[in-house]
Every structure is written in C-alpha cells, then in structure tokens.
N, C-alpha and C positions, 0 to 999 in steps of 0.2 A: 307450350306449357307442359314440363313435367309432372306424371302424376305418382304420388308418393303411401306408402299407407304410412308413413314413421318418417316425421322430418327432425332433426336435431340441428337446434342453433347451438352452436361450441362444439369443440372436438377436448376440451379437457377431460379428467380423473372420472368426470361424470357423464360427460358427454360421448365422449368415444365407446367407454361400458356401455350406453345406453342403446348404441348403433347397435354396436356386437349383439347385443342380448335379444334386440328385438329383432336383427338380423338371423339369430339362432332359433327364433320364433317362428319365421317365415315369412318375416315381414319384407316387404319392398324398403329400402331406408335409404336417406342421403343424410349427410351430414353438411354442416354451413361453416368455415370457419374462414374469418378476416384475416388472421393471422399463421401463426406457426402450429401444425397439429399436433397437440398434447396438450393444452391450453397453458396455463402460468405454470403449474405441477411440474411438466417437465421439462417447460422453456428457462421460467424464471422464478423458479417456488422451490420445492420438494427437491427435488434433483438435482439442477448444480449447488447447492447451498451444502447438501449432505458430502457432494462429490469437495467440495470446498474442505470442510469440516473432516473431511477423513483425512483429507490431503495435509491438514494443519495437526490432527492426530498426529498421523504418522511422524510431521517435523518435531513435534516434543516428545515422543517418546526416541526419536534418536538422539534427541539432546541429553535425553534421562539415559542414555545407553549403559552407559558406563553402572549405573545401577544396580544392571543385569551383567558385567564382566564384558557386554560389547563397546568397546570405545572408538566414539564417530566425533574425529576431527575437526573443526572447524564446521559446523553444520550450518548452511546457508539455503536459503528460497529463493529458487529462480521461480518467480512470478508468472513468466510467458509461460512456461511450461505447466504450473500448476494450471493455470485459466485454458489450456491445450488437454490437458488429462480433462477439467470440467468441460468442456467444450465436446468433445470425444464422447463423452459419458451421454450426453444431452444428443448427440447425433446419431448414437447408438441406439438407444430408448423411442428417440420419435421417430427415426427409421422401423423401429420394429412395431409403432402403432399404426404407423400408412401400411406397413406390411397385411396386419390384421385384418385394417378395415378391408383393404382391396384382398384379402382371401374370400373376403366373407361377402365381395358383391356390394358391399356399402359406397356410393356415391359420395365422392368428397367435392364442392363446390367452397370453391375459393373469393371468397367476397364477405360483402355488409349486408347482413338480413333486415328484415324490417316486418313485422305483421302484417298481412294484407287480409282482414275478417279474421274468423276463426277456423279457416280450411285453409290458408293459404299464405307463403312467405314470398316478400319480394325481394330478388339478391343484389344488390348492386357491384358486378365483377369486380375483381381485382384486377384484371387485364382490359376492365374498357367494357360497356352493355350491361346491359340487365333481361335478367332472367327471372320468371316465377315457379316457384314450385307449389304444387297440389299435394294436401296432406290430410288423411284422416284424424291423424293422429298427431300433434306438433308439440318437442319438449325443448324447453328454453333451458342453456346451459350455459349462461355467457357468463359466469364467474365474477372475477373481484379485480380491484387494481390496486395499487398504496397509495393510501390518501395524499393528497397534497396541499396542507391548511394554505389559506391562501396568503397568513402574515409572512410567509416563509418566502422568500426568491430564491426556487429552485434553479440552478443554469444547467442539471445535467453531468455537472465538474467536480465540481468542489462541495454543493449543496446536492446532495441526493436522495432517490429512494431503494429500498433493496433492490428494484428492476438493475438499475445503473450501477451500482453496488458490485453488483453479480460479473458485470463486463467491463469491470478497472483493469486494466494493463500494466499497472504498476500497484505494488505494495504501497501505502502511503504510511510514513512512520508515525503518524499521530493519528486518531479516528474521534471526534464525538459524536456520540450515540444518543439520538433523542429519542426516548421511546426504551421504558423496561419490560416492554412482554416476550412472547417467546421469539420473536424475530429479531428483536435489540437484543435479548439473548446470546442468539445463536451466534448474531454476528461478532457481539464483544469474545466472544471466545476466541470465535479464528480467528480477527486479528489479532489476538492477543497471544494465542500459541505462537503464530509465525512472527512475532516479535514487535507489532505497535504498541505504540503506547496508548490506551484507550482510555476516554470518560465517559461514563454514563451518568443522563440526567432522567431522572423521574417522577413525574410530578405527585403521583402518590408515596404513601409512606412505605413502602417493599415495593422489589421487582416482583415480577409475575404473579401480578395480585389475584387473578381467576385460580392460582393455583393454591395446593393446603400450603400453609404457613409454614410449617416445617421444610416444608420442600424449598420454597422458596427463601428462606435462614440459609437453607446448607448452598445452593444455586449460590448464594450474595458470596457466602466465605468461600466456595470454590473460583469465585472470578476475583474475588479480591487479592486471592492467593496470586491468582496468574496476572497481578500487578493493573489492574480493572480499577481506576477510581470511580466510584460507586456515589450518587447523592441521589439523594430521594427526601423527595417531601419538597422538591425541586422545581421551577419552573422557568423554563426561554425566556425571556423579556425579547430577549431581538439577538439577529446573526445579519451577518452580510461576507460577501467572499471579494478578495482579491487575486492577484496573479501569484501571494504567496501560501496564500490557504482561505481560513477563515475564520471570524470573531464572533462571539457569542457572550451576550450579557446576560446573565442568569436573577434571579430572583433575589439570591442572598447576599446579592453584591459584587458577587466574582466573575474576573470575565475569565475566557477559554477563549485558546488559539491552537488551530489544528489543521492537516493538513487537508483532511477531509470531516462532514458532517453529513451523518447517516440519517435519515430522518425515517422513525420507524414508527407512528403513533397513529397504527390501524390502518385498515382495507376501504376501501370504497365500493360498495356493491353497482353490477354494470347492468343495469333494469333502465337505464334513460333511454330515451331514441328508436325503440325496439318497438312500437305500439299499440305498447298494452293495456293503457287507457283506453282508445278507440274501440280494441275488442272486446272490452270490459273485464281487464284481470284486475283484479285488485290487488295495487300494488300499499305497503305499507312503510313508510320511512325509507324509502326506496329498496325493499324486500317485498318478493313475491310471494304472498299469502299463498301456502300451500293446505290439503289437507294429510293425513299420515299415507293418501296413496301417492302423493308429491302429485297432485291433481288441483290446478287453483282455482275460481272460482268460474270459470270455463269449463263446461264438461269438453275433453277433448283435447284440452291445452294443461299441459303439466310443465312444473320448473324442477330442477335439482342444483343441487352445489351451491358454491356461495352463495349467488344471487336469492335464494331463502331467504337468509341472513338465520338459518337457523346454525349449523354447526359449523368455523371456515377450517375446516379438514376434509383434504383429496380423498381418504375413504370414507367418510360420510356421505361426498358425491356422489361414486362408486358403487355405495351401497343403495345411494338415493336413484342412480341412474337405471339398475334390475331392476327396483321394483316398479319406479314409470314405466319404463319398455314392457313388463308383465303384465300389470294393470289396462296399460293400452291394449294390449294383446287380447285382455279377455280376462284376468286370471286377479285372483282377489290379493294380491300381494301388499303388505304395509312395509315402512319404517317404523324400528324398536329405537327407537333412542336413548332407552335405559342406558344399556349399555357400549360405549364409545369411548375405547382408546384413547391417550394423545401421548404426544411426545414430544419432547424437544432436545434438540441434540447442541448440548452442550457439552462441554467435558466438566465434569462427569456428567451421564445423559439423565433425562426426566423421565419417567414411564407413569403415566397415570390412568386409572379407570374407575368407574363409580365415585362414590358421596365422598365429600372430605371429614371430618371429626364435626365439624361446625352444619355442613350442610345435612348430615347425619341428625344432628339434635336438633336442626331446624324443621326435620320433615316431622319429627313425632320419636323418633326411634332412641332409645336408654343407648344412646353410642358409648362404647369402648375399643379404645385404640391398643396396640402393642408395636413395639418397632425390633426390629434386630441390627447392626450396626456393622455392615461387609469390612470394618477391622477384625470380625470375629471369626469371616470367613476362608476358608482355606484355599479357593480358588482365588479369590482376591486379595487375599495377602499374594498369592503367586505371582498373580499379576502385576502386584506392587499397585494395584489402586484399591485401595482401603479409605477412601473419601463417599459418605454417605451411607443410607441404611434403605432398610423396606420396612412399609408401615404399613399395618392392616387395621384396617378400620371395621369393626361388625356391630352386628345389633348381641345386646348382654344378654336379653332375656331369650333370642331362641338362636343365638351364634352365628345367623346366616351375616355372609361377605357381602358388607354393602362397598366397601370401596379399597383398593391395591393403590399405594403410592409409593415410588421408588428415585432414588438420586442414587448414582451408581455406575459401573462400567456395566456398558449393554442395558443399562432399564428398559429400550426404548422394543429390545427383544423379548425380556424377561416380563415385561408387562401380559407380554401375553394370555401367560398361565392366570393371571391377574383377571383377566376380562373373562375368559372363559369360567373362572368359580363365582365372577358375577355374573353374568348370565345364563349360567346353568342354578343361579341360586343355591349355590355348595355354602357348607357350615364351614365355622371355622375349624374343625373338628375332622371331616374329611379334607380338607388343607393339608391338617397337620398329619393326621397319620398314613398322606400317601407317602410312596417310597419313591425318592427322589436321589436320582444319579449324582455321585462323589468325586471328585469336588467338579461343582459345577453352581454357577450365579442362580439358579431358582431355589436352590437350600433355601436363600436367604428367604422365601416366600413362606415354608414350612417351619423356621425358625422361627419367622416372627408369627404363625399359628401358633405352637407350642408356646413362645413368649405370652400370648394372649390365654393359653388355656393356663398359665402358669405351669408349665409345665418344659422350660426353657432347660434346653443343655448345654448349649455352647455362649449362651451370655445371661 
C-alpha cells in the first residue's frame, strides 16, 4: 500500500493544478486518472474546440481576403488536416502536463478510483490489479461529461455529443444543433464559418440565456449573418438517424434533416461510483457540497472543478484546485467567486465578468449601464470587424464596475482588463481616465467609461 500526504482523483484544469501546487508545498502527491491526462479541458473541452474555432477563423477571413486586397482563390477545407492541426495542438498540451507532473515528482496512476474511508483510495488498473493508495489529504477532481437525455438515441455517428463532435473526420454539410448555450454556440460558428449549413433549436426564448441580453441579441445577429437558422422558444419532439443523416420533429411542426445532430443541452457532473456516500460526503443533486476552502463535509476530503457544480469553467478548477492543495497544506486559503471570467468563442467572441444590468438591480444596486460600439473603433474598423460593442455596467450612486460585457474581435482577451477593475473594485472613473494604448481593442473599455460618465468622444 502506498502512502501518500495529497491524493488527487482527475488529472484535469483542476486536478493536475492541484498535484503541482501541493507538490510545490512539499507534499508527497499522486495523482488518479482513468483516462487521458488533462481531463475534458484538454482532451475534449477547452482546447481542441478553440483549436477548431481558430482553424475556421482563419478559413473566413481568407474567404473575406479580397477585402484587405489579398485574393485567395477558390478557398476549400481539408478536414483531415484541420482535425491533424487539433489533434497536434491537444498532444502538444497534454504532453507538456505529464511533462510537469513528473518534473515535480507527482505519481500518475492509471486507473478507476473509488473511496475506501476517508484516508484511503482504491484504484482499479487500467492495465489489470488493483492497487490502494494512503492519503492524508484526498481531493476529488473528476469533472463533467455531456449529458445524454435518454429520449435521444445517441449512436456516436449521426446523433452526437461535443466528445464525438470534436473526432468527425469528415465536415458534414448540414449540422442541427440542440442546445443554445455556450457550447451550441461555439459549435454553430465553426461549422458555419467552414461552410455547413446549420440550425439551431432552443427551447428557451434567446440563445445563451445565463448571459446579458445584449450580448446575447448581438451573439443571435452575428450567427444569423453566417447563414445559422436560429429558433428559439423551440423544442425536439423526436429524432431518429439513418444511413443518410437525420430526422428531427420539432414543436412548431417542422421537421429538419441533417447530416449530423449535435446534442448540446448541458454536462453531467461525475460524483456516481466514487464512494462518497459511504465516507459521508455530502453530495447534493449530484454535486459535491463544498465549503469556500473546496473542503466538503469531510474534514480532509476536498472536491474542485465541475463536480461542485458550482462554476463549469477549467479556471474556476484551477483556481479551485491552489487553494485545496493550500488549505490541505496548512494554509487558510479561500475561493472569491465574485469575480469570474467567461468566455466563449464565437466569432465575434463573448468576454464577460461580474453582474449583468438586471443582476445589478436585482442585488440592490441603482445600476447604470453605458455601451461603446467597436464600429467606432479604430483598431476594429482596421480589422474590418466592427460587429459588436463593450458594455459597462456600474453602480450610479458611487461608480464602482460591477460588471465588463463584451461581443467583439478578441473579447475573450480584452475581458481581462474587465475582471481585473472588478475585483480590484475600480470606479468607473478610473476606467476612464486610464491611458490606454492607440489603436488597440481595450479603448473600447475606456470609451464605454467615458460613455458612462457622459463624457463620450468618439460616439
């Protein structure tokens, strides 16, 4: 039996942080992972989808070439090769996370964990045996999968989820998308830049309904642009696939036939099997009750990353994973949740941080918004994408930035500046009169302060 001070089940966004940090503590650490190390983030999440998405970038802005005086002939997508460039990109990354663990002395153990008490995990090999490991300290990171309701007959082919999604070999010239949040997003985009024909069904009335309204207005007319049939207020009745695609009857009487069905409507948190009833975790709708030191209700046993079900963003884990490893350590370390990023990468992309207009007046706060509109801007005119604006959101009566929202080329960069004046608690006022670099995408940040103080120059 091996004995451990720091055991980690998962090697994802949360997990692997978690080894490192508490390996840079001095801790003895292994880590447990079933599958591929990097968990979904870098297998089947975060990273090929972006590698995707740039790839499909780059094919519509050579089609728009001629806009800028370069003119690109006949512009075609070899498919293998794109999925070769993502593929590369994903072997590169989780190459350089094994790299890390094993600098840093962390034990990677290849198998199925399982609880055994509250000191101890049992692993069942990937290669055959089992094995227990001794732990003082043991943090669950076993992340999320995509749901798969069960009216649906998934085969893998034709009915899919983004896992399967991600390892098509072929472009398929039709795609319907079920599911408008940020993953049915992402993916209507890139097929739709590299030339499918895509629908999207939503059963509520807007896409990406967690996000501000605005944002998600400008999101609808930028994919409707790129030729996206759009319903909303929409719902499946039923699909079934054949050997030439797939049929889908909808709610308002119409049916769809496509070559593929993307089924994008939420995660499934992976807390089953693991046995954390036995050692008394409490688990809640299948999330692990954590407290802000991601300590559950186990002195000793801590969860981060999806399986919370508190925030499903890889830096949330990341950030959930230092301060478990710290906490464990000794060290009084919390999660701020205040303030958290997101993004999604659409073209043009999302950047958003803190309160929306609405979640602003719902806490108490006299919210007033102001927006600036990057046709105003000079680096984005340059670039020829002048689709979307920045919205700042602040409280009226003492100016502080409760919340940055952005649709735009690079929001998902430009957010930054965004998170940092919410959690540093900056006015709207030092926003505006920092001096910010010509021409360049965070103007738009300082414009729409000025817009807010009325004090607007360029719109």
């Amino acid at each position: 039996m091996s004995k451990y001070d720091v055991v980690v089940i998962g090697s994802g966004p949360g997990g692997y942080v978690a080894a490192l940090r508490a390996a840079q503590l001095g801790k003895k650490t292994a880590v447990i992972e079933r599958d591929a190390v990097g968990g979904v983030c870098l297998n089947r999440g975060c990273i090929p989808t972006k590698a995707l998405a740039h790839a499909a970038e780059v094919c519509s802005l050579a089609r728009r070439g001629a806009e800028f005086g370069i003119v690109a002939e006949n512009v075609s997508v070899d498919f293998a090769k794109v999925q070769a460039h993502k593929d590369a990109v994903v072997k590169k990354l989780t190459g350089g996370v094994g790299f890390l663990l094993k600098r840093s002395h962390v034990d990677v153990v290849a198998g199925t964990a399982r609880l055994k008490g509250r000191k101890a995990v049992a692993v069942k090999l990937n290669g055959g045996g089992a094995e227990t490991l001794e732990a003082e300290k043991i943090i669950v990171a076993t992340g999320s999968e995509p749901a798969r309701p069960k009216a649906i007959p998934f085969d893998g082919e034709r009915i899919v989820t983004s896992d399967e999604a991600l390892g098509l070999r072929r472009l398929p010239e039709s795609v319907f998308i079920l599911g408008g949040g940020y993953i049915g997003c992402e993916f209507a985009s890139i097929f739709a830049q590299f030339g499918a024909q895509v629908t999207m069904v939503e059963m509520l009335d807007r896409l990406l309904p967690t996000l501000d309204a605005d944002i998600a207005a400008e999101i609808t007319k930028a994919l409707k642009k790129q030729k996206v049939k759009v319903l909303v207020g929409t719902r499946m009745e039923g699909i079934q696939s054949g050997s030439s695609g797939v049929k889908a009857t909808l709610s308002n009487g119409a049916a769809l036939e496509a070559d593929l069905a993307l089924v994008c409507t939420g995660r499934r948190l992976l807390s089953a099997d693991l046995g954390l009833e036995e050692a008394g975790v409490k688990v809640e709708n299948g999330a692990i009750a954590v407290d802000e030191h991601c300590e559950t209700s186990v002195a000793g046993l801590y969860a981060i990353g999806d399986v919370t079900g508190k925030l499903l963003l890889a830096h949330v884990a990341s950030a959930q994973g230092i301060v478990a490893a710290e906490h464990a350590a000794g060290r009084n370390a919390r999660v701020d949740y205040r303030c958290v990023p997101a993004a999604v990468f659409t073209s043009p992309e999302v950047g958003t941080v803190g309160m929306t207009e609405a979640e602003a007046t719902a806490a108490g706060h006299k919210a007033k918004a102001a927006r600036f509109p990057y046709q105003a801007l000079g680096r984005a005119v340059a670039m020829g994408e002048t689709a979307g604006f920045a919205k700042l959101v602040a409280d009226e009566a003492t100016g502080q930035v409760l919340g940055v929202h952005l649709v735009g080329p690079h929001a998902s960069d430009v957010v930054a500046e965004g998170a940092l004046a919410v959690a540093l608690e900056a006015t709207v006022r030092e926003l505006a009169h920092g001096i910010h670099a010509h021409p360049t995408l965070p103007e738009a940040l300082m414009e729409a302060a000025r817009a807010w103080l009325g004090q607007g120059i360029h719109a």
